[in-house]
C-alpha positions as CSV (number, residue, x, y, z in Angstrom):
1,X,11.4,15.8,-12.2
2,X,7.9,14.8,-13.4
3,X,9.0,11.9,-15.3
4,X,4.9,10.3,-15.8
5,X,2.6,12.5,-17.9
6,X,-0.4,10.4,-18.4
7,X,-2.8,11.7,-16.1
8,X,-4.9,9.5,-13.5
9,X,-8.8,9.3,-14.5
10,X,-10.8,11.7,-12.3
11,X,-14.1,11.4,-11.0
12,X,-16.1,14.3,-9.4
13,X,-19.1,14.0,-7.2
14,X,-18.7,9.9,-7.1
15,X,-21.4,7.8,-5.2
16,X,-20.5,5.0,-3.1
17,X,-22.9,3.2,-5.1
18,X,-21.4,4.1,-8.4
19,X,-17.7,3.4,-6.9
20,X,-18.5,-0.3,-5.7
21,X,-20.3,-1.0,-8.8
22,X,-19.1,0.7,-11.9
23,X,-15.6,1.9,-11.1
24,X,-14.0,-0.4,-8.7
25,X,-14.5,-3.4,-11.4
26,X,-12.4,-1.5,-13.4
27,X,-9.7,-2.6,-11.7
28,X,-8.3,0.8,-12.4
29,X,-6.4,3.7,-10.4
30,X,-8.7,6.9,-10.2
31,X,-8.7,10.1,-8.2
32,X,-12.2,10.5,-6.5
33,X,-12.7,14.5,-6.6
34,X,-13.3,16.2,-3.1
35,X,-14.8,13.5,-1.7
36,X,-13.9,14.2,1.7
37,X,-15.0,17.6,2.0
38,X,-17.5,17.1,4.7
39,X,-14.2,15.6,7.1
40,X,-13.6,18.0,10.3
41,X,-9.9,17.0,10.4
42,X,-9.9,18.3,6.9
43,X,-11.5,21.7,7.9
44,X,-9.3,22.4,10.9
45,X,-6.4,21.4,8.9
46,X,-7.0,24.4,6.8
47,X,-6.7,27.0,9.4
48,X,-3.0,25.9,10.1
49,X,-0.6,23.1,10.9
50,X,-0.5,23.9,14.6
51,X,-4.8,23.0,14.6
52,X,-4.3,20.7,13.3
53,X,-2.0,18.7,15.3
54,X,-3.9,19.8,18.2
55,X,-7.1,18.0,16.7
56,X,-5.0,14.7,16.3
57,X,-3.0,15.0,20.0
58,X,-6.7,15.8,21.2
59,X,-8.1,12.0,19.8
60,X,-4.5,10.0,21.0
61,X,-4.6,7.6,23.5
62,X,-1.0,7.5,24.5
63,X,0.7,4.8,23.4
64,X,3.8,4.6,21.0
65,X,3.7,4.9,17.7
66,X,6.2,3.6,15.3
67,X,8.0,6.5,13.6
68,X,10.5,6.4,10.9
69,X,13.6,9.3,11.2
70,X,16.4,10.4,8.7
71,X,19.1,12.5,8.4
72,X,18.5,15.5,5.9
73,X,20.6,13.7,3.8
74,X,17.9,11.2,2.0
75,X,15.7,14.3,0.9
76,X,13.3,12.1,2.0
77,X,13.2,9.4,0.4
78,X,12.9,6.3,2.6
79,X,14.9,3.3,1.5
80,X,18.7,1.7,1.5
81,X,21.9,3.2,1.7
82,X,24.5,3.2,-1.0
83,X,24.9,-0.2,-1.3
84,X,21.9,-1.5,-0.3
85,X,23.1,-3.3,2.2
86,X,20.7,-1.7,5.4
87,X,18.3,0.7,5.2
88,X,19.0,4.6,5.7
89,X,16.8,5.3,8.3
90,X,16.1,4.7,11.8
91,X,12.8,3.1,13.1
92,X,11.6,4.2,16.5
93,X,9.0,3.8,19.5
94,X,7.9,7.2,20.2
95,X,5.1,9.0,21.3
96,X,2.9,10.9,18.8
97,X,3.1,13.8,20.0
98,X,6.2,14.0,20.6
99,X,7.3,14.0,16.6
100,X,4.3,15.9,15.4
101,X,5.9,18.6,17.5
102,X,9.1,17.9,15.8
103,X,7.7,18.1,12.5
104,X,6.4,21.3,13.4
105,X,9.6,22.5,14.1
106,X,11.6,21.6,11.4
107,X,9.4,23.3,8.5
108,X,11.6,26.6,8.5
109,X,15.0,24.0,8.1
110,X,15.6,24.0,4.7
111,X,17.6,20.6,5.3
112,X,15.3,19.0,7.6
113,X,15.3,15.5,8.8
114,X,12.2,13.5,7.7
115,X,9.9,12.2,10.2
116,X,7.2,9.7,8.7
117,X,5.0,8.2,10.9
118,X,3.7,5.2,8.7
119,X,0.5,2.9,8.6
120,X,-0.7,3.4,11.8
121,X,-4.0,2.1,13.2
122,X,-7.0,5.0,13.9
123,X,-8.4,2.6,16.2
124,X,-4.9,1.1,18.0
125,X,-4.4,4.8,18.6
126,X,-6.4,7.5,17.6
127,X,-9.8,5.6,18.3
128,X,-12.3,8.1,18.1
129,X,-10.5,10.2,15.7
130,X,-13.0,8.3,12.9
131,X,-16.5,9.7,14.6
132,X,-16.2,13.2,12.2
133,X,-13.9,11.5,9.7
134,X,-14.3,8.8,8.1
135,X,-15.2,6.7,4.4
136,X,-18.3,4.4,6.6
137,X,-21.0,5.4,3.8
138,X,-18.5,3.8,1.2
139,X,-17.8,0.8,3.2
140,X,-21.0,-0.5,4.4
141,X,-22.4,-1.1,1.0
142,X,-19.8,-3.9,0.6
143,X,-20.6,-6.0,4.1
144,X,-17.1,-6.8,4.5
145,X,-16.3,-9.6,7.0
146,X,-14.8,-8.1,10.2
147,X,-11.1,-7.6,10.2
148,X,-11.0,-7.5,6.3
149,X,-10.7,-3.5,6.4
150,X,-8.0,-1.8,7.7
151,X,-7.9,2.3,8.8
152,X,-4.4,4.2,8.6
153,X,-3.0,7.2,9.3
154,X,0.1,8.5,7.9
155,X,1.9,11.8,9.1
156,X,5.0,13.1,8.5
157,X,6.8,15.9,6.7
158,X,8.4,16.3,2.8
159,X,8.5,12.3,2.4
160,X,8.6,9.8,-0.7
161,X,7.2,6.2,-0.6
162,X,9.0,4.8,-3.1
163,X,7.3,2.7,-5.9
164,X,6.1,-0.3,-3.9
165,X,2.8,-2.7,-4.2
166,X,-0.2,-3.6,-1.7
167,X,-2.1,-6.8,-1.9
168,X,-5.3,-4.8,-0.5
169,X,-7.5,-2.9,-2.5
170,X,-6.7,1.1,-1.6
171,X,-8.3,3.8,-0.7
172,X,-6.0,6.8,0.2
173,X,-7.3,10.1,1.5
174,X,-5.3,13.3,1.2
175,X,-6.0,15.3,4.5
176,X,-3.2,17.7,5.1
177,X,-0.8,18.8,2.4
178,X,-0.2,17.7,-0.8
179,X,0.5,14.4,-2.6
180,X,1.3,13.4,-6.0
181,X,0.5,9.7,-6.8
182,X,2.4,7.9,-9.6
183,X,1.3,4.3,-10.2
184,X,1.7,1.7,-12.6
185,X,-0.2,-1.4,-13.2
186,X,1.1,-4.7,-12.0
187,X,2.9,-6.4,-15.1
188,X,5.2,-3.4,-14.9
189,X,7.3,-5.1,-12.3
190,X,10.4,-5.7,-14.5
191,X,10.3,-2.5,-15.3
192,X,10.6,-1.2,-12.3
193,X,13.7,-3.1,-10.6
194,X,12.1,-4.0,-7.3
195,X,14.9,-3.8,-4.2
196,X,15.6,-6.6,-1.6
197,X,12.4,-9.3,-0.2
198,X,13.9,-8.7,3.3
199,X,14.4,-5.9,4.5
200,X,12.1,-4.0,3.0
201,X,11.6,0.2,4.5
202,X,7.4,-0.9,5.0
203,X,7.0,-4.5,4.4
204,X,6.9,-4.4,0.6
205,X,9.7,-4.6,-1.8
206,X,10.7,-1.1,-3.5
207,X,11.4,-0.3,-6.6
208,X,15.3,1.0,-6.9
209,X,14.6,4.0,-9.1
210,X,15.3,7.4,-7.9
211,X,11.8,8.6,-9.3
212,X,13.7,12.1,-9.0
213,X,16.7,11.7,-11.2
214,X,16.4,8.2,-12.6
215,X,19.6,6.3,-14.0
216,X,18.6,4.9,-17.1
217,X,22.1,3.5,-17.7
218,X,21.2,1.3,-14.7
219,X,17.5,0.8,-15.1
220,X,17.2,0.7,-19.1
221,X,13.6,-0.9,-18.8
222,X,12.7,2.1,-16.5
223,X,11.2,4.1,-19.9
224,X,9.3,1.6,-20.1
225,X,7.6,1.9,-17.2
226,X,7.5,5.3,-17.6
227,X,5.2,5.0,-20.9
228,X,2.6,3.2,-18.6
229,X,2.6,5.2,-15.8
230,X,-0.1,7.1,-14.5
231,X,0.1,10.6,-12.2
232,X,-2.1,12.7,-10.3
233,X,-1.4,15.5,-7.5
234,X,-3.9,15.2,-4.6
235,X,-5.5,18.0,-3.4
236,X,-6.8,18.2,0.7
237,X,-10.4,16.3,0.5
238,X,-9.3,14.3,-2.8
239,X,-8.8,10.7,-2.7
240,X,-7.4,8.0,-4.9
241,X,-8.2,4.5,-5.7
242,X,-5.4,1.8,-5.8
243,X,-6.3,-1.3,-7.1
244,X,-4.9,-4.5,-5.9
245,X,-1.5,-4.8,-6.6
246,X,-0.7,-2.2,-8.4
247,X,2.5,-0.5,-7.5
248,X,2.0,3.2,-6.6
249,X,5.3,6.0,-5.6
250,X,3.8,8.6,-3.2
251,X,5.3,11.7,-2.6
252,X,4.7,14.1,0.1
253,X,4.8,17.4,-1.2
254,X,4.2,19.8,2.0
255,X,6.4,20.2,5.0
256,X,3.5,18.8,6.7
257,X,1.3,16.1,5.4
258,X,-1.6,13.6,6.8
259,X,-3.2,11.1,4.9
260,X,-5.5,8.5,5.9
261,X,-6.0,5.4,3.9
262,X,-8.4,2.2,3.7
263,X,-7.0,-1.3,2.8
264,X,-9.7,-3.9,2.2
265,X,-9.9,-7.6,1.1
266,X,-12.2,-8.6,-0.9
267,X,-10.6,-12.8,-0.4
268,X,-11.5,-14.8,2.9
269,X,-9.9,-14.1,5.8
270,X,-8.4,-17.9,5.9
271,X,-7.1,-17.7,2.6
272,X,-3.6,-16.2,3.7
273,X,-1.0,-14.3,1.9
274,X,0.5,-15.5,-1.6
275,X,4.0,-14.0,0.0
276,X,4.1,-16.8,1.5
277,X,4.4,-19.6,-1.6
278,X,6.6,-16.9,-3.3
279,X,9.1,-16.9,-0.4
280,X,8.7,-21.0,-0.2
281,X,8.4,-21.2,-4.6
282,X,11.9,-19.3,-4.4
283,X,13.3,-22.0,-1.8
284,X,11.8,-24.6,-3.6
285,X,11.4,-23.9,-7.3
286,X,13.3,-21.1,-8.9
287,X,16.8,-22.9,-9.1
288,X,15.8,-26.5,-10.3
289,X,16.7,-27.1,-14.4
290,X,14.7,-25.0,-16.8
291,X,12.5,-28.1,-18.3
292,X,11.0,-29.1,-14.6
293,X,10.5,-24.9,-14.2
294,X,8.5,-25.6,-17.5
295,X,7.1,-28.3,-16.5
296,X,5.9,-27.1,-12.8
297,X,4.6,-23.5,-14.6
298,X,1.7,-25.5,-16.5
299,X,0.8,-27.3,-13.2
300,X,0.6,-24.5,-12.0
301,X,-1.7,-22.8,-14.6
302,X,-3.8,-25.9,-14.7
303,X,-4.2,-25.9,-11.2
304,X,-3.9,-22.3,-9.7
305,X,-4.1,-19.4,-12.5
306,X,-6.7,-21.0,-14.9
307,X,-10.2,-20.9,-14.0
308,X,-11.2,-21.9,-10.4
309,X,-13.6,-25.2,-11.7
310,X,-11.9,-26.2,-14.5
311,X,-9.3,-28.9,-13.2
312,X,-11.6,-30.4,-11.1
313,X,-14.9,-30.1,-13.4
314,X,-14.5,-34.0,-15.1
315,X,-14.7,-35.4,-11.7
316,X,-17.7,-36.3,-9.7
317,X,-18.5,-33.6,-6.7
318,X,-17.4,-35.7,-3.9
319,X,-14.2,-36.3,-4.9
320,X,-12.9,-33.2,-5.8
321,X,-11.6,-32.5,-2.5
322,X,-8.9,-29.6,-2.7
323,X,-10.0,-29.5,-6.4
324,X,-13.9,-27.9,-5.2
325,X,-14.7,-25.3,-3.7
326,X,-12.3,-23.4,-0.1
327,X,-13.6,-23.2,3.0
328,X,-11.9,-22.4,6.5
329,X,-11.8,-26.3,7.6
330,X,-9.9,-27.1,4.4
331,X,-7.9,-24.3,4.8
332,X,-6.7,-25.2,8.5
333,X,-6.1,-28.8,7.5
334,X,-3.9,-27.4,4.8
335,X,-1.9,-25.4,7.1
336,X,-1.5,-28.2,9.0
337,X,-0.6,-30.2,6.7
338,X,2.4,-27.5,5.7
339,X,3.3,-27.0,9.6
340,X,4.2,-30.7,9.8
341,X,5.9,-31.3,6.6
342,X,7.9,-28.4,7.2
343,X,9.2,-29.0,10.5
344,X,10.7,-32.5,9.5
């Protein structure tokens, strides 16, 4: 059911220099045409599946990967039983090769389990995989600070991510099969009836619509999520541009698909994850009386969303302390400062 009809933006023969400087500001999702033509994993994965996992068995360096399995009867769609109560898969240490040949075998089932091997590091495990294919032209215009970009692979065969957000910026490369992209920008949240904080099938929340046959008795506000969606289908050597959290439902079209993706940072290193104050904000915040919920929400956008200088611009320089600018020792005494209070 294609339930999205506005189309991503798409850009043919982009630059890395036009990217990073006039599209990426943007701050919106865009499919970068064929960009990825000149990748050899790309070429051999032409000539057939079985290549094609022989390319990628032929770069791995043995260890276990962490797989995701399902019985046939989630059509591959990775999430939570019927009453959301545990999820309705099984998460495994296996080796790679191992479920790439099972994935193999099960494209003439036509009820096959699914098999999605998820987020997993090119260099923890497929380290010189990268040499013939890879985005480093993009990349080393930005002179990112080491650790801040992170290289993916994801395998596996008809799957669905369902509608979930990153907090990295997002590029994601279609290798092997097709994938259609549906995202929608991050004020759609409500609209899209995001499942359980813990567990979660990836590390994100979900969003609890079927994307295939969507229950608009139960999720009313889903049409309107609909009407600001965005889609695009991926072709083999296309790639797509996720901005920070926006929240994105991928679905895996082939019975055998790769992708590789690139998250990046754009933030410090030291500066954490905000998942952190929203787990502590719901411990601590969400169930006091309305008027101090009020009241806290315009510290908060005096302090936190307004503009970075402007509560502490009326006082002199040295005194500003948390109020000036972050840096990595403030940052540490902060944390420290959390770790002890905390623990009492």
């Amino acid at each position: 059911m294609e339930i999205v009809t506005n189309n991503i933006k798409v850009l043919n023969e982009c630059t890395p220099e036009f990217f990073f400087t006039k599209v990426a500001p943007l701050n919106e999702p865009v499919v970068l045409k064929n960009i990825l033509s000149h990748w050899e994993l790309i070429k051999v994965a032409q000539t057939s599946d079985e290549d094609a996992v022989a390319y990628l068995n032929s770069f791995y360096n043995g260890r276990p990967v962490g797989a995701s399995i399902a019985a046939p009867e989630i059509n591959g769609r990775f999430g939570y039983n019927q009453d959301t109560t545990q999820l309705n898969f099984e998460k495994r240490q296996v080796k790679l090769d191992e479920v790439l040949n099972q994935i193999l075998a099960e494209r003439s089932n036509p009820r096959p389990s699914s098999f999605y091997i998820g987020s997993t590091s090119l260099e923890g495990y497929l380290p010189q995989l990268r040499k013939t294919n890879n985005l480093d032209n993009y990349f080393e215009l930005l002179n990112l600070e080491k650790g801040s970009l992170l290289e993916s692979i994801w395998v596996g065969n008809h799957t669905i991510a369902s509608c979930h957000y990153d907090a990295p910026y997002n590029i994601a490369c279609c290798v092997a099969g097709k994938r259609r992209f549906t995202v929608f920008p991050p004020e759609q949240i409500a609209n899209l009836y995001p499942g359980p904080l813990d567990p979660t099938p990836g590390g994100q929340a979900i969003s609890m619509v079927d994307f295939a046959n969507p229950d608009f008795e139960k999720y009313p506000r889903f049409r309107d999520a609909i009407a600001a969606g965005q889609v695009a289908e991926l072709e083999p050597g296309d790639a797509i541009f996720i901005p920070s959290m926006w929240w994105h439902h991928v679905e895996a079209i082939n019975t055998f698909n790769i992708l590789i993706n690139y998250w990046w940072r754009l933030s410090p290193g030291y500066m954490g994850t905000p998942m952190n104050i929203l787990k502590y904000a719901l411990m601590s915040m969400r169930d006091r009386p309305e008027h101090e919920k009020r009241a806290w929400q315009a510290v908060f956008n005096y302090y936190i969303f307004g503009d970075a200088d402007f509560a502490g611009e009326h006082l002199p320089e040295a005194s500003r302390g948390l109020l000036g600018p972050m840096d990595e020792l403030q940052a540490r005494q902060i944390r420290a400062f959390l770790i002890n209070s905390l623990n009492r």
